[in-house]
C-alpha positions in Angstrom: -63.5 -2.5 3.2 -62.6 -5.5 2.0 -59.2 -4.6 0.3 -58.2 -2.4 3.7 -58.0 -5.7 5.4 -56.3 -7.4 2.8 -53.2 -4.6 3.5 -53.7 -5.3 7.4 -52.3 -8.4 6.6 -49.2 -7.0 4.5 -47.2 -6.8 7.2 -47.8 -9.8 9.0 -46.9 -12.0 5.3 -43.7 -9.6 5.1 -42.9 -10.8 8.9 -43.5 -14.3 8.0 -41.8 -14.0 4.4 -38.7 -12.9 5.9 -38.2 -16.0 8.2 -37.9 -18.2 5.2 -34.5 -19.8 5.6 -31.9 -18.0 3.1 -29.1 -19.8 0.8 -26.6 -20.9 2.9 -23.2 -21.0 1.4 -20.8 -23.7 2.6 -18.4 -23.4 6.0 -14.7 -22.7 5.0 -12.4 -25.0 5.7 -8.9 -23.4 6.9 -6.5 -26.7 6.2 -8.5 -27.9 3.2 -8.4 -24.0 2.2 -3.9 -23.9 2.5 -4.0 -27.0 0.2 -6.4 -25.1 -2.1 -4.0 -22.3 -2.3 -0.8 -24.1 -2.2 -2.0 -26.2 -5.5 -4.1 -23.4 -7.0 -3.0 -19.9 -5.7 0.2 -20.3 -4.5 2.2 -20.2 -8.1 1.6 -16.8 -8.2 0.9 -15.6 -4.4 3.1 -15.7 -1.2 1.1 -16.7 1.5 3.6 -15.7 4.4 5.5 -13.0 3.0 4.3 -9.5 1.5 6.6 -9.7 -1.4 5.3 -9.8 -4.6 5.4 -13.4 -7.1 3.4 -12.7 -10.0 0.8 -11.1 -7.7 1.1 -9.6 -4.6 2.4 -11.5 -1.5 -1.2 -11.9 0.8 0.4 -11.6 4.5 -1.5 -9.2 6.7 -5.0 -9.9 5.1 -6.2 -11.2 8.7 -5.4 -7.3 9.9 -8.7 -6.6 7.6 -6.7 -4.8 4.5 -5.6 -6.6 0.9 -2.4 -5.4 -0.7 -4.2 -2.7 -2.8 -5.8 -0.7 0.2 -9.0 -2.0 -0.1 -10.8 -3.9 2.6 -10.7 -7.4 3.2 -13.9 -9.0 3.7 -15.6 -12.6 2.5 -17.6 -10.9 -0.3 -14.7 -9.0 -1.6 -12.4 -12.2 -2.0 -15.3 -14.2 -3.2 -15.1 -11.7 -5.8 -11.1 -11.7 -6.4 -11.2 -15.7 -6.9 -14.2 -15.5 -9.4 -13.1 -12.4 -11.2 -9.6 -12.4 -11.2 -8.6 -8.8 -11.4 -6.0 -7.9 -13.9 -4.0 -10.9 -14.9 -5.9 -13.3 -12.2 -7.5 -15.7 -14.1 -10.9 -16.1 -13.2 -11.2 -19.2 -10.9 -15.7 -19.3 -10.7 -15.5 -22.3 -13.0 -12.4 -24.0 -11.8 -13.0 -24.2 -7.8 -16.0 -25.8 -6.3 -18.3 -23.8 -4.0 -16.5 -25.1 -1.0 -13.2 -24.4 -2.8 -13.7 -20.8 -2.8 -15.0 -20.6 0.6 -11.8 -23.1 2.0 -9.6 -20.9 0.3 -11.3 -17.6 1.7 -11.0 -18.9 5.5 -7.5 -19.6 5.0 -6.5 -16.8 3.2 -8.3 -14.4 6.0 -5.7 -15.9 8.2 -2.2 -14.9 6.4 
């Protein structure tokens, strides 16, 4: 009997559990994002242009879709700067948190 109401009260720590306040990753910054860019990105990006530098040219992302197709979302950026696909270099060590997320809000307005 004992253990039965031990699981009534599964659901109700699962409710509670949930509430707990999750990591929250710093607010982007568009301006301090373009300066991020300009100094970091921009040597091998074009921000307002779709041609291609040493990578491709980023206009259009704010329409939802990166150069190669793919969607563009937070999570999939956040990837591209820490990753670096292909000849990227990977930028998870060079740019602060709020780097990456200045650099994301600006870049998802190109």
């Amino acid at each position: 009997m004992r253990a039965l109401a031990g699981l009534a009260l599964l659901p109700l720590f699962c409710l509670f559990a949930a509430d707990e306040p999750a990591a929250k990753r710093p607010t982007g910054d568009v301006e301090r994002g373009k300066i991020v860019f300009e100094n970091i990105c921009g040597e091998c990006h074009e921000a307002y242009s779709r041609e291609e530098k040493v990578g491709p040219g980023l206009q259009g992302i704010k329409n939802g879709q990166l150069p190669t197709g793919r969607k563009a979302t937070h999570d999939r950026l956040l990837d591209i700067v820490n990753d670096g696909p292909a000849e990227m270099p990977k930028l998870k060590d060079r740019l602060t948190e709020q780097e990456k997320e200045d650099v994301i809000a600006f870049v998802l307005t190109l």
